[in-house]
C-alpha positions as a LaTeX table, in Angstrom:
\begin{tabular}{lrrr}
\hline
Residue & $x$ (\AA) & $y$ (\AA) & $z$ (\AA) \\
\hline
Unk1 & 0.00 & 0.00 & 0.00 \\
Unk2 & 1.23 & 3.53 & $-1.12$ \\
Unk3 & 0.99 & 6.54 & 1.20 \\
Unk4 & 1.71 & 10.53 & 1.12 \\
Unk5 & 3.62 & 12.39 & 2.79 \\
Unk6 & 6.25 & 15.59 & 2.62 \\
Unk7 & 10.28 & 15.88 & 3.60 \\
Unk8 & 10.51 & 17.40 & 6.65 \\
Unk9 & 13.99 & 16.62 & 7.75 \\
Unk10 & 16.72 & 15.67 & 5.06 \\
Unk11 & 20.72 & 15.16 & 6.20 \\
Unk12 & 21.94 & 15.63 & 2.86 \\
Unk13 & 25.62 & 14.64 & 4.35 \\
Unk14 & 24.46 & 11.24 & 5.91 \\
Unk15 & 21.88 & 10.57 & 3.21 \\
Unk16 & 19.29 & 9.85 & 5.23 \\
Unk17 & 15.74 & 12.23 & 7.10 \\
Unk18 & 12.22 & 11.57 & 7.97 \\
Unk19 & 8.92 & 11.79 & 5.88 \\
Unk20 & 5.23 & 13.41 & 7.54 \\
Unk21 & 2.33 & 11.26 & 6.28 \\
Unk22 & $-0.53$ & 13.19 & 5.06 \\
Unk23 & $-2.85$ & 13.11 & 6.83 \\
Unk24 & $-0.41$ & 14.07 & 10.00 \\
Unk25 & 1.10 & 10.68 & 12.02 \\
Unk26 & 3.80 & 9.66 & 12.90 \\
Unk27 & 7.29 & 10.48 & 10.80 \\
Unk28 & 8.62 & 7.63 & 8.63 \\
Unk29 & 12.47 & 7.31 & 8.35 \\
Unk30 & 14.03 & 7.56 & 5.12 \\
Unk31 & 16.98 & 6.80 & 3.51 \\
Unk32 & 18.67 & 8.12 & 0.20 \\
Unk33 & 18.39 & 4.21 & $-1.33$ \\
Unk34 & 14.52 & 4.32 & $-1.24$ \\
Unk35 & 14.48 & 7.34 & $-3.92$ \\
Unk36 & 14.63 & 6.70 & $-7.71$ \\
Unk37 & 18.58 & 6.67 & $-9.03$ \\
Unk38 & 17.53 & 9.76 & $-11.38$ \\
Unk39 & 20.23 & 12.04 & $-10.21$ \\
Unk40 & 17.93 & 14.68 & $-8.35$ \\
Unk41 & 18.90 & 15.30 & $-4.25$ \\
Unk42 & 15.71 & 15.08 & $-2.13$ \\
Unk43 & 14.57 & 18.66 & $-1.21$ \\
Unk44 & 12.88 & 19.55 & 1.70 \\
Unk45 & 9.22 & 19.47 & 1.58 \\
Unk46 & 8.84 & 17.90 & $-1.64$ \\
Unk47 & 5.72 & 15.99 & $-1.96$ \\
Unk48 & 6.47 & 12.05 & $-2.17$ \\
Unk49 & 4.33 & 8.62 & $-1.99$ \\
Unk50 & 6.11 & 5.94 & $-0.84$ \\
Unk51 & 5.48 & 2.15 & 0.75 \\
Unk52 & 6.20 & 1.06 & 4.28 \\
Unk53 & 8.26 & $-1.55$ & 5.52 \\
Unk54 & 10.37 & $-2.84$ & 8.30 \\
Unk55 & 13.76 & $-2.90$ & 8.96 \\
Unk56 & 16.58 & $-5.26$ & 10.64 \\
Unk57 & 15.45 & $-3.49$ & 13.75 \\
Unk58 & 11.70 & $-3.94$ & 13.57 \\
Unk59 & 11.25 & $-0.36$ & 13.24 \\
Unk60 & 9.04 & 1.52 & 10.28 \\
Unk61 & 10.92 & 2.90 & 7.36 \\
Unk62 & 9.78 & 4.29 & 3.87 \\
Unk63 & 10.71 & 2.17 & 0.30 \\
Unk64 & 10.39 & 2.80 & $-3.15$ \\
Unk65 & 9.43 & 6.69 & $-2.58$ \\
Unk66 & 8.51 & 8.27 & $-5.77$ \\
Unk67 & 8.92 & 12.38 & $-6.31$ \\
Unk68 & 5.62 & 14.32 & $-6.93$ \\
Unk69 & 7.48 & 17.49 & $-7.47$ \\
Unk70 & 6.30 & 20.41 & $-9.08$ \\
Unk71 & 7.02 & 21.50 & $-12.33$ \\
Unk72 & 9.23 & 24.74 & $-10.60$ \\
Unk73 & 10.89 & 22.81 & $-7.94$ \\
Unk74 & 12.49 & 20.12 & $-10.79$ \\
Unk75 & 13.57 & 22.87 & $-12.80$ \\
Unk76 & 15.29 & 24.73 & $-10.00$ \\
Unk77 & 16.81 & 21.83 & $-9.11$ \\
Unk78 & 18.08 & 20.84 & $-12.89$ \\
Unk79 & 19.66 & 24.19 & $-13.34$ \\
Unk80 & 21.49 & 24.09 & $-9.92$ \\
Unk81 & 22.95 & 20.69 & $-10.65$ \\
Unk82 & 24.16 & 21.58 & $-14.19$ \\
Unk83 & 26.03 & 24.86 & $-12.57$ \\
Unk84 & 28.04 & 22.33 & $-10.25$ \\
Unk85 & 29.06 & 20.20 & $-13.19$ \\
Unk86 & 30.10 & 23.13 & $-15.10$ \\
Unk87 & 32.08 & 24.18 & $-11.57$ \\
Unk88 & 33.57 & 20.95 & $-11.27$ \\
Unk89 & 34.62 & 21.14 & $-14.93$ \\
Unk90 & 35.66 & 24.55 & $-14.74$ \\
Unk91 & 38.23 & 23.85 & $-11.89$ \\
Unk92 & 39.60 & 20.58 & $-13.68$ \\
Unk93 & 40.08 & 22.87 & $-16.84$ \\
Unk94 & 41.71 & 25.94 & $-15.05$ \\
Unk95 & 44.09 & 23.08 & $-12.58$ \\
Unk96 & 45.77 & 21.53 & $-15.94$ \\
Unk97 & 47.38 & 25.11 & $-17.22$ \\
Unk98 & 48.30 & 25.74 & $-13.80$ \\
Unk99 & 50.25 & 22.56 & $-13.48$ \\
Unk100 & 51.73 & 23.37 & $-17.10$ \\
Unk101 & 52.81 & 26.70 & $-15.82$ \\
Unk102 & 54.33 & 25.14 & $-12.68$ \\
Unk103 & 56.24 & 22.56 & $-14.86$ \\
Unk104 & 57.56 & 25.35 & $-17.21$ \\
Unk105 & 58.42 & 27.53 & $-14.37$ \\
Unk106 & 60.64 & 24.62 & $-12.73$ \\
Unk107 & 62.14 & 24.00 & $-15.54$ \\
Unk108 & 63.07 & 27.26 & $-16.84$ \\
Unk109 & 64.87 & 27.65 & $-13.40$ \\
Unk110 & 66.59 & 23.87 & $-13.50$ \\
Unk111 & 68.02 & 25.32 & $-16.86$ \\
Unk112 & 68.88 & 28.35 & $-15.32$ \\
Unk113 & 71.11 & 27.16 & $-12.64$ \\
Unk114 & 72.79 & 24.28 & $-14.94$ \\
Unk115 & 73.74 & 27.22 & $-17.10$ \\
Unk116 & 75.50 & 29.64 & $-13.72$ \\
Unk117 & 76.86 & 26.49 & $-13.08$ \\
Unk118 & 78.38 & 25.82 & $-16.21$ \\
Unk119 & 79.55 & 29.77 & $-16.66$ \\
Unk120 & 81.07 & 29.25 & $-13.09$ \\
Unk121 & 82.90 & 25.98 & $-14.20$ \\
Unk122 & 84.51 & 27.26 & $-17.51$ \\
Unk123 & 85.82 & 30.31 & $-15.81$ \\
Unk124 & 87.35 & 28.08 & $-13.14$ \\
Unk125 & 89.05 & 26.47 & $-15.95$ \\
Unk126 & 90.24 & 28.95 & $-17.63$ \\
Unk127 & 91.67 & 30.66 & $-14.51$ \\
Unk128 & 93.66 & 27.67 & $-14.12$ \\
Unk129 & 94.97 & 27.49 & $-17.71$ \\
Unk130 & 95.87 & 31.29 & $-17.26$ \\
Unk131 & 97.71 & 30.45 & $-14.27$ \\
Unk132 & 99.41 & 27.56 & $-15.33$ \\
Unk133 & 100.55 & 29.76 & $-18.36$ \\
Unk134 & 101.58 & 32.42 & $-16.41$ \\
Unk135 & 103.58 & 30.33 & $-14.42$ \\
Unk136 & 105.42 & 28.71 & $-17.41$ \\
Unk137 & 106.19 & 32.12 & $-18.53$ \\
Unk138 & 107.68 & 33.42 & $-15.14$ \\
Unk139 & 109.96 & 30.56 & $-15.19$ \\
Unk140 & 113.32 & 31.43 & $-16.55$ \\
Unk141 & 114.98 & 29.53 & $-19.42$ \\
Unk142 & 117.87 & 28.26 & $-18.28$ \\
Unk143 & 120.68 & 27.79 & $-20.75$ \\
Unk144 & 122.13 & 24.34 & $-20.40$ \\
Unk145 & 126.30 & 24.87 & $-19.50$ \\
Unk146 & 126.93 & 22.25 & $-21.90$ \\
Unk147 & 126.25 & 24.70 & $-24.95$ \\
Unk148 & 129.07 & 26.83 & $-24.12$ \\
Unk149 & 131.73 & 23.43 & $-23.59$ \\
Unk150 & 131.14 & 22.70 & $-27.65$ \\
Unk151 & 131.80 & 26.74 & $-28.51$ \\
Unk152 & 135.16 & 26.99 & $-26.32$ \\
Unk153 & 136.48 & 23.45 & $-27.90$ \\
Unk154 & 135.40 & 24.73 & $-31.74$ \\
Unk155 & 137.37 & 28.29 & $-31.42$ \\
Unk156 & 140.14 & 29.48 & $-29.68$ \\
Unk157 & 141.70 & 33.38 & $-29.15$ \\
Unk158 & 144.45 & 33.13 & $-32.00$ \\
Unk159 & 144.98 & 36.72 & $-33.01$ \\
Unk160 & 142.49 & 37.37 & $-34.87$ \\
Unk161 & 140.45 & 40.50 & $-35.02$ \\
Unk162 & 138.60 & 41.43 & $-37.98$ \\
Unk163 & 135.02 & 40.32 & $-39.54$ \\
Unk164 & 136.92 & 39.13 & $-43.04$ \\
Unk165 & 139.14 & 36.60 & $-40.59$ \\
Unk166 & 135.76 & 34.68 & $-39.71$ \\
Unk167 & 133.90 & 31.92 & $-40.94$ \\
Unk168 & 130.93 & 32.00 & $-39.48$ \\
Unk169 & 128.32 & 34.42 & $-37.40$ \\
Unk170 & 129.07 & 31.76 & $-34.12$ \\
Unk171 & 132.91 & 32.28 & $-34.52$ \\
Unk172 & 132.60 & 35.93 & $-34.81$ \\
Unk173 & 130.67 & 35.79 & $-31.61$ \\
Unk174 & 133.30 & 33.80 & $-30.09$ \\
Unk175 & 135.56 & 36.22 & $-30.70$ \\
Unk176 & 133.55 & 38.92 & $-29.83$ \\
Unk177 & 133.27 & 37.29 & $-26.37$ \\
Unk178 & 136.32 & 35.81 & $-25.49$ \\
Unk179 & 138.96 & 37.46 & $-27.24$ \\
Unk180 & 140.44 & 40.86 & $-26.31$ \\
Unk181 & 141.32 & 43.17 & $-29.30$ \\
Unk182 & 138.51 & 42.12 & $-31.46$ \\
Unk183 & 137.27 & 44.99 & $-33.95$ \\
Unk184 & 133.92 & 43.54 & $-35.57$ \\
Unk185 & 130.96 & 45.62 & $-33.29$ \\
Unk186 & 131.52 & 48.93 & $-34.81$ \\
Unk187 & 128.23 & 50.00 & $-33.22$ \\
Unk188 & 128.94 & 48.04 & $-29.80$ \\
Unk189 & 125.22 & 46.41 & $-29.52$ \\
Unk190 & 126.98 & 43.15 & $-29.12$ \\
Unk191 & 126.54 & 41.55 & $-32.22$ \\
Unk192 & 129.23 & 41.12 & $-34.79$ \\
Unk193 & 129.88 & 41.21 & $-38.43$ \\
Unk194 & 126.22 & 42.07 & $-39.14$ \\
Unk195 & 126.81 & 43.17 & $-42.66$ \\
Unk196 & 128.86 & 39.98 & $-43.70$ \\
Unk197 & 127.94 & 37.00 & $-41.32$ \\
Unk198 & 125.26 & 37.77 & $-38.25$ \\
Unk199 & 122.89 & 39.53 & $-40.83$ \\
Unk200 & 119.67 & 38.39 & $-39.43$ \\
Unk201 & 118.63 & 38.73 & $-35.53$ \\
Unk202 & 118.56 & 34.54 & $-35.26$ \\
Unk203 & 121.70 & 34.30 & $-37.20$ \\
Unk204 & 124.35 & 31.20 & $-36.04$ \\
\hline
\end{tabular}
């Protein structure tokens, strides 16, 4: 047997309230498994029919409750649910480019610190090429003693004194060097015979 009655009490969070027969007795529980799986929340004095039955417990409880809504009250109801799907969709939509901007963002800073850190490591390796360069240059190039043995043993002070008397730009240095009386640096900047045999800077 079918009976009327109206939502008084609805706990939309536990899914469960209490329907007023009409005519007034006493209220029937209700939970959200007796209404029709058509999407709609019950709303609070909405006009149902429903069947009674009893529970585990022995107590009274309404099944298979059927919505006589009005006309206003399901179109209300329609519009409001389509505005939280578009909500829900609208914050799914606007969380992706957010996470895209977040990913680009960390990114674009990973790349920036790999490329500090790869300014900072050339520069450390070039100040240590400089260095090492620098240090090559400040040492000074030491003339082995043994080139002068070969010179002294070659040439020997024998009286002579003039550039025609030589035979080569390393005997007129000789001379220059070790001999006294020697007459072949007219201009006395230490090289000899520059017009006949030291004529170029490198000259032997």
């Amino acid at each position: 047997m079918r009976f009327e009655g109206t939502l008084t009490q609805w706990n939309d969070d536990r899914g469960f309230g209490f329907i007023t027969p009409t005519p007034a007795g006493q209220d029937i529980f209700v939970h959200i498994s007796a209404f029709a799986r058509d999407g709609l929340r019950p709303q609070l004095n909405e006009a149902l029919s429903f069947e009674v039955s009893l529970n585990k417990d022995g107590k009274k409880q309404a099944v298979l409750v059927r919505r006589d809504r009005p006309a206003s009250a399901t179109s209300s109801a329609a519009p409001a649910r389509a505005r939280r799907d578009i909500g829900g969709a609208g914050s799914e939509s606007t969380g992706l480019p957010t996470r895209i901007v977040v990913f680009v963002i960390a990114c674009a800073l990973l790349a920036a610190a790999y490329w500090h850190f790869d300014r900072r490591t050339q520069r450390a390796a070039a100040a240590r090429a400089e260095a090492a360069a620098q240090s090559l240059e400040a040492q000074p190039q030491r003339v082995p003693a043994a080139t002068a043995q070969p010179l002294a043993s070659l040439y020997r002070c024998d009286g002579r004194q003039h550039c025609s008397q030589m035979t080569s730009c390393s005997e007129a240095k000789f001379f220059l060097q070790n001999c006294p009386g020697t007459k072949m640096d007219g201009n006395g900047d230490g090289v000899p015979c520059e017009q006949q045999w030291c004529t170029h800077p490198l000259a032997k």
